[in-house]
C-alpha positions as CSV (number, residue, x, y, z in Angstrom):
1,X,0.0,0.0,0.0
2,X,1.3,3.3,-1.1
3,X,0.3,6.7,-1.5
4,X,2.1,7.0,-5.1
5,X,-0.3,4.0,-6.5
6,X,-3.1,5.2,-4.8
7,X,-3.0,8.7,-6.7
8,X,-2.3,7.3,-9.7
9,X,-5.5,5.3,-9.1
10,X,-7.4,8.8,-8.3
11,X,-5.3,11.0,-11.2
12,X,-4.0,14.0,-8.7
13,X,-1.1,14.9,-8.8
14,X,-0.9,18.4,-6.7
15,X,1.3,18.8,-3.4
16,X,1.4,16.2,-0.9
17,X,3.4,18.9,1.3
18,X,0.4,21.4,2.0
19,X,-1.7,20.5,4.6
20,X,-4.4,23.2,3.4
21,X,-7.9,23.6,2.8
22,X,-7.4,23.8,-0.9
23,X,-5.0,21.0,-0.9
24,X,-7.6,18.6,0.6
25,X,-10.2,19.8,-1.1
26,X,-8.5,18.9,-4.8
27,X,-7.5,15.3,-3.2
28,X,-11.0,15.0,-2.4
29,X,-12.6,15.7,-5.4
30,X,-10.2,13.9,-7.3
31,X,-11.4,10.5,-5.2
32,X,-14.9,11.3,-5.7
33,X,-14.7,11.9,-9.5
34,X,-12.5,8.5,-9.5
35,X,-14.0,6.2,-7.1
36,X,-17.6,5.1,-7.4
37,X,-19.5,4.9,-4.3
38,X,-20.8,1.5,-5.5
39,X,-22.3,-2.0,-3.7
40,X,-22.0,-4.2,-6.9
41,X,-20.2,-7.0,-4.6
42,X,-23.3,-8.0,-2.8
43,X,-25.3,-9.0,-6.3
44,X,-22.0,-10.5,-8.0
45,X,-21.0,-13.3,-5.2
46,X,-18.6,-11.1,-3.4
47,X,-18.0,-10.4,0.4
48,X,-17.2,-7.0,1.6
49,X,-14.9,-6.6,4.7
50,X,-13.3,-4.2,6.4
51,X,-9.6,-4.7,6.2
52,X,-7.8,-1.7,5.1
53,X,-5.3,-3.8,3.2
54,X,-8.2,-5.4,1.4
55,X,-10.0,-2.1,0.5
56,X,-6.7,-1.2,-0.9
57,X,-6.6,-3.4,-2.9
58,X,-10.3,-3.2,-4.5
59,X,-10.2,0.1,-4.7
60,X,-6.9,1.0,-6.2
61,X,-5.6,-2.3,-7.7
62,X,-8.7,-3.7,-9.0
63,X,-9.6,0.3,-9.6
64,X,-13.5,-1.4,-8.4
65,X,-15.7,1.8,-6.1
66,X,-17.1,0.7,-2.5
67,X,-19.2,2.2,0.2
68,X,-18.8,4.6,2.6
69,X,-16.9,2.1,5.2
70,X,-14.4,1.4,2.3
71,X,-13.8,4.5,0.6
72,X,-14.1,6.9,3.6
73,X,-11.8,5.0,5.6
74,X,-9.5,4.6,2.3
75,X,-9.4,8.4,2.2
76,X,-8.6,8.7,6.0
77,X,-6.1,6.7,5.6
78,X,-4.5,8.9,2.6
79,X,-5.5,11.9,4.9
80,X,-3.4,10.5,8.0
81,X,-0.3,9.8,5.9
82,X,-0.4,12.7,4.5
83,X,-0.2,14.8,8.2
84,X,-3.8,15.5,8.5
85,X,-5.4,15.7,11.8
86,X,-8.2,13.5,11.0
87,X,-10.9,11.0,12.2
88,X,-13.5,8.7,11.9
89,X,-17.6,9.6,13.1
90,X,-20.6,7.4,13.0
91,X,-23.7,8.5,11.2
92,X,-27.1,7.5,10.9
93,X,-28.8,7.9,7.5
94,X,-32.3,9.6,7.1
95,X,-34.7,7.4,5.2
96,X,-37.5,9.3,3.5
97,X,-39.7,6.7,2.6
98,X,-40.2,5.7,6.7
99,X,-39.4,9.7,7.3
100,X,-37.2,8.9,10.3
101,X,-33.3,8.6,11.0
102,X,-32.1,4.9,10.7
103,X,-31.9,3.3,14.3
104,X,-28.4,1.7,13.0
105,X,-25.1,3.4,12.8
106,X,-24.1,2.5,8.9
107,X,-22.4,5.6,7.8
108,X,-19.0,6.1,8.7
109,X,-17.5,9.7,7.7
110,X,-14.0,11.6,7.6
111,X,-13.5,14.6,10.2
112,X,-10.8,17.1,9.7
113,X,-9.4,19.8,11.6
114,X,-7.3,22.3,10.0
115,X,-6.1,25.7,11.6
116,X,-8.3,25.0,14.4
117,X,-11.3,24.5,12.2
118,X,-13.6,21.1,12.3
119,X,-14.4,20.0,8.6
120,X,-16.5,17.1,7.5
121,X,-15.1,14.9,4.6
122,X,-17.3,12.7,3.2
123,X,-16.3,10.7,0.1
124,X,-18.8,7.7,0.4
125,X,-22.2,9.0,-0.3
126,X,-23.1,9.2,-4.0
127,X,-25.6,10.4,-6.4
128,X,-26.6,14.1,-5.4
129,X,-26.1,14.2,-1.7
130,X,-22.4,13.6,-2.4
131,X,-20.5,16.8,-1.3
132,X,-18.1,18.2,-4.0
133,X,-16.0,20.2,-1.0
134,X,-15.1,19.3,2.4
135,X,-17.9,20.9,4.7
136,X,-17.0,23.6,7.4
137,X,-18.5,22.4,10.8
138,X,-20.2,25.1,11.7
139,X,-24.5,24.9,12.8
140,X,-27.1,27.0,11.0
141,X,-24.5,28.1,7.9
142,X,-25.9,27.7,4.0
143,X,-22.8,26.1,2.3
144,X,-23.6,26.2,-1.6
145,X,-21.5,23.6,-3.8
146,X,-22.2,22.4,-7.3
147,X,-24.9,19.9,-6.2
148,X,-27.0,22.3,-4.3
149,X,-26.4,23.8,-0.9
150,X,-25.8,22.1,2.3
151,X,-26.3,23.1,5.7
152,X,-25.4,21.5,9.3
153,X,-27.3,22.3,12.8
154,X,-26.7,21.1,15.8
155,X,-29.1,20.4,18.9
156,X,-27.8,19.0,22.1
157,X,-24.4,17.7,20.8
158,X,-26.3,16.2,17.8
159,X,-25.6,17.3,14.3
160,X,-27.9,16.9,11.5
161,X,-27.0,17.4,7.7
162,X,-29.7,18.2,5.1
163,X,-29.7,19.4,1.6
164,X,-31.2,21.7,-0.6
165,X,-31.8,20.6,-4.4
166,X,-32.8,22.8,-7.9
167,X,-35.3,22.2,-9.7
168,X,-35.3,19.0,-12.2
169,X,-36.0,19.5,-16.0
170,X,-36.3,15.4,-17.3
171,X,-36.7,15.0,-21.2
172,X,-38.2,11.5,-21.0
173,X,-41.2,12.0,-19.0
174,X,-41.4,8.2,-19.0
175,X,-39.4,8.7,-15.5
176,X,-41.1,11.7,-14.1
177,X,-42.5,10.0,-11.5
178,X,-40.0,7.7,-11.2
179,X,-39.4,6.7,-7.2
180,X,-35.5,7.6,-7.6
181,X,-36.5,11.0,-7.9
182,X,-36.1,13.1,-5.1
183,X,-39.4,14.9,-4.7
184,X,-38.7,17.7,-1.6
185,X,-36.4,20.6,-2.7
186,X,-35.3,20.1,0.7
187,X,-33.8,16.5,2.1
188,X,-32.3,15.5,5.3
189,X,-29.5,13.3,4.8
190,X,-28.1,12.2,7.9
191,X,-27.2,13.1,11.9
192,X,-24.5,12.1,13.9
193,X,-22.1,13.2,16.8
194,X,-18.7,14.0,17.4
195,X,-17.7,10.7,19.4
196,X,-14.8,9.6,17.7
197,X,-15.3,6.0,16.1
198,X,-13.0,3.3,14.4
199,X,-13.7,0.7,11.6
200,X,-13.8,-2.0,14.2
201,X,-17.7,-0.1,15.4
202,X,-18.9,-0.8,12.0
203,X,-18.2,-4.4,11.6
204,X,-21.9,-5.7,12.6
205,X,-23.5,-3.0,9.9
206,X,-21.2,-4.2,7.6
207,X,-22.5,-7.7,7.7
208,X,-26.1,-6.8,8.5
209,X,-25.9,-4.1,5.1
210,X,-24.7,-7.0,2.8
211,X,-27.1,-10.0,4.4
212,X,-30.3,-8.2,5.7
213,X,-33.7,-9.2,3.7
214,X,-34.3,-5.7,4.7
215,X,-31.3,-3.9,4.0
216,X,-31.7,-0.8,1.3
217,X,-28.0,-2.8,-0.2
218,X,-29.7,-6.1,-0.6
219,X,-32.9,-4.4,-2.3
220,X,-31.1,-2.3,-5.0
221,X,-27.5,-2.8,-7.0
222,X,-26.1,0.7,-6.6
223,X,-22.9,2.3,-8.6
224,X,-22.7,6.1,-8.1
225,X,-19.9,8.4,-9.9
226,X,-19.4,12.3,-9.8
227,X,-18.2,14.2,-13.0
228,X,-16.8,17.9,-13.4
229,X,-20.3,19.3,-14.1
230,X,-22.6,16.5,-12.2
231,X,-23.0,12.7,-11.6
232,X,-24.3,9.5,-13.0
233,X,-26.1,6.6,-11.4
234,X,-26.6,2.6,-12.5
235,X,-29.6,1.5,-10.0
236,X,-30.5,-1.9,-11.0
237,X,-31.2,-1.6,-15.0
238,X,-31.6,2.1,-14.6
239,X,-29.2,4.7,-16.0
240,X,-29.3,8.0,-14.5
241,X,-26.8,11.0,-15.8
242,X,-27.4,14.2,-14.6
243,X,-25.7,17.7,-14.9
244,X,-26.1,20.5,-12.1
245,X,-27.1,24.0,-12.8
246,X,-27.6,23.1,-16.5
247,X,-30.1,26.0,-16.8
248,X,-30.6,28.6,-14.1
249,X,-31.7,27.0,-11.0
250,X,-32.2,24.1,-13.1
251,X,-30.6,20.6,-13.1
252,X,-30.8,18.3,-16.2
253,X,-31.7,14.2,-15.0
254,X,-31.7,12.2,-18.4
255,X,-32.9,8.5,-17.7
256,X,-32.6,5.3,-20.0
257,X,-33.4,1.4,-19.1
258,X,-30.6,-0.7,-20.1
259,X,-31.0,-4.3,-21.3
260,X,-29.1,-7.5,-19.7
261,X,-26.3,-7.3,-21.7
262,X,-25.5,-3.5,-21.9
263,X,-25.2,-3.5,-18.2
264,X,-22.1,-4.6,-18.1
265,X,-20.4,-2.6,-21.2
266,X,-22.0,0.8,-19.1
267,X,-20.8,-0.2,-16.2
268,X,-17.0,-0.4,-18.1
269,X,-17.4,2.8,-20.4
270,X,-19.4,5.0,-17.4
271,X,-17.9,3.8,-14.0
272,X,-14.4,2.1,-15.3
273,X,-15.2,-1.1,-13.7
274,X,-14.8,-4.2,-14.8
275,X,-16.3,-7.5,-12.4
276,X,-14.4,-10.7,-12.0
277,X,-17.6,-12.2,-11.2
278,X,-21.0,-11.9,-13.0
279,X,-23.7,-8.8,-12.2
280,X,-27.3,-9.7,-11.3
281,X,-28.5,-6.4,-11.2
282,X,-31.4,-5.7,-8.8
283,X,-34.2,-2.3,-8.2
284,X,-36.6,-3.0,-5.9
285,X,-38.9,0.0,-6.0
286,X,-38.3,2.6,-3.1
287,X,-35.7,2.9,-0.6
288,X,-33.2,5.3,-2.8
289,X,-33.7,8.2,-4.6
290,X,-31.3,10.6,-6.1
């Protein structure tokens, strides 16, 4: 494991001196626009663990995406190497469809402190509540990014993210009701605290995410990439590509159903990723929108 392969793997190749928000922020993006937040080992025969040595080597030998357990501790890992002061935090996700925070702790998160400032780095997200910039932690502030603006408030040592969307223009009105649209202009995403964690508290979700009948990653195969002007989605035989801002206040979501065997040609000319073992995709209606 090396830093050299692993920005090769990501294509930056700015300072690994500066320890700076602008520094972190281009190392960051660079991840994101690389690595697919993606769950395509559950529904192709593959196990998921935690091991940093194996993440490694899914994520920049076999150049394959993972969730936020893999890549976010990935990119703390880079993050620690590099002289950054940061950590690992424990979310819970908001799920719309039951309008309540998950009772599970299944999101693990990057914290940063630079000059004395907290930031939140979170690289293992996807599809439009993915931050494009490493998030001041600060309650009750508007922080606008490409993908909308994001805000954080705290209440009693609690923090809560949420999420603030454009409108949607989609040419094929075929999908304008689809259920991975996002409906509210306004979405929270996820709340959490500021008691440090490590990758050994997330080794129950990990299995219960993979195995669970009930689990949101055993319902739906997910694999989720950013671009320089938005991001594209493959959610079950679904093709989502959509570009932020692409009229004023507007953002452009273009849907297409792919047959059996363009899945896996998409998957290679959209995402980069080639499977050792066979895709059998899966979209069980609800449960994720983007």
């Amino acid at each position: 494991m090396n830093l050299e392969e692993y920005f090769a793997r990501t294509g930056y190749r700015g300072s690994l001196e500066k320890q700076d928000l602008e520094t972190l922020t281009d190392i960051f993006q660079h991840h994101i626009r690389a690595v697919p937040f993606e769950n395509l080992s559950i529904h192709c025969g593959e196990k998921i663990t935690l091991e940093l040595e194996h993440v490694y080597n899914k994520i920049v030998q076999r150049k394959r995406g993972g969730w936020c357990m893999e890549n976010n501790q990935l990119l703390g890992w880079v993050l620690k190497r590099l002289g950054y002061d940061a950590s690992f935090l424990g979310a819970y996700v908001f799920n719309p469809h039951q309008n309540a925070y998950a009772t599970i702790m299944t999101h693990l998160l990057v914290k940063v402190v630079l000059d004395g400032k907290a930031y939140i780095v979170d690289g293992g997200f996807g599809v439009s509540y993915q931050m494009w910039q490493p998030m001041e932690l600060v309650s009750g502030k508007d922080q606008p990014q490409a993908p909308g603006v994001f805000r954080f408030t705290e209440k009693n040592a609690i923090w809560y993210l949420e999420k603030m969307r454009r409108k949607q223009y989609i040419p094929n009105q075929n999908f304008s009701n689809s259920d991975l649209l996002e409906k509210k202009e306004c979405r929270k995403v996820y709340m959490f605290s500021l008691e440090p964690r490590t990758v050994e508290d997330f080794r129950f979700q990990c299995t219960y995410l993979q195995t669970s009948p009930s689990s949101l990653f055993t319902k739906k195969s997910i694999c989720t990439l950013q671009t320089t002007d938005g991001f594209r989605a493959l959610i079950g035989w679904t093709l989502t590509e959509t570009t932020y801002n692409y009229k004023e206040n507007m953002d452009l979501v273009e849907f297409v159903t792919l047959e059996d065997e363009e899945v896996e040609k998409t998957l290679k000319e959209k995402f980069n990723i080639t499977l050792d073992r066979k895709l059998v995709p899966i979209n069980v209606k609800g449960f994720y929108t983007i």
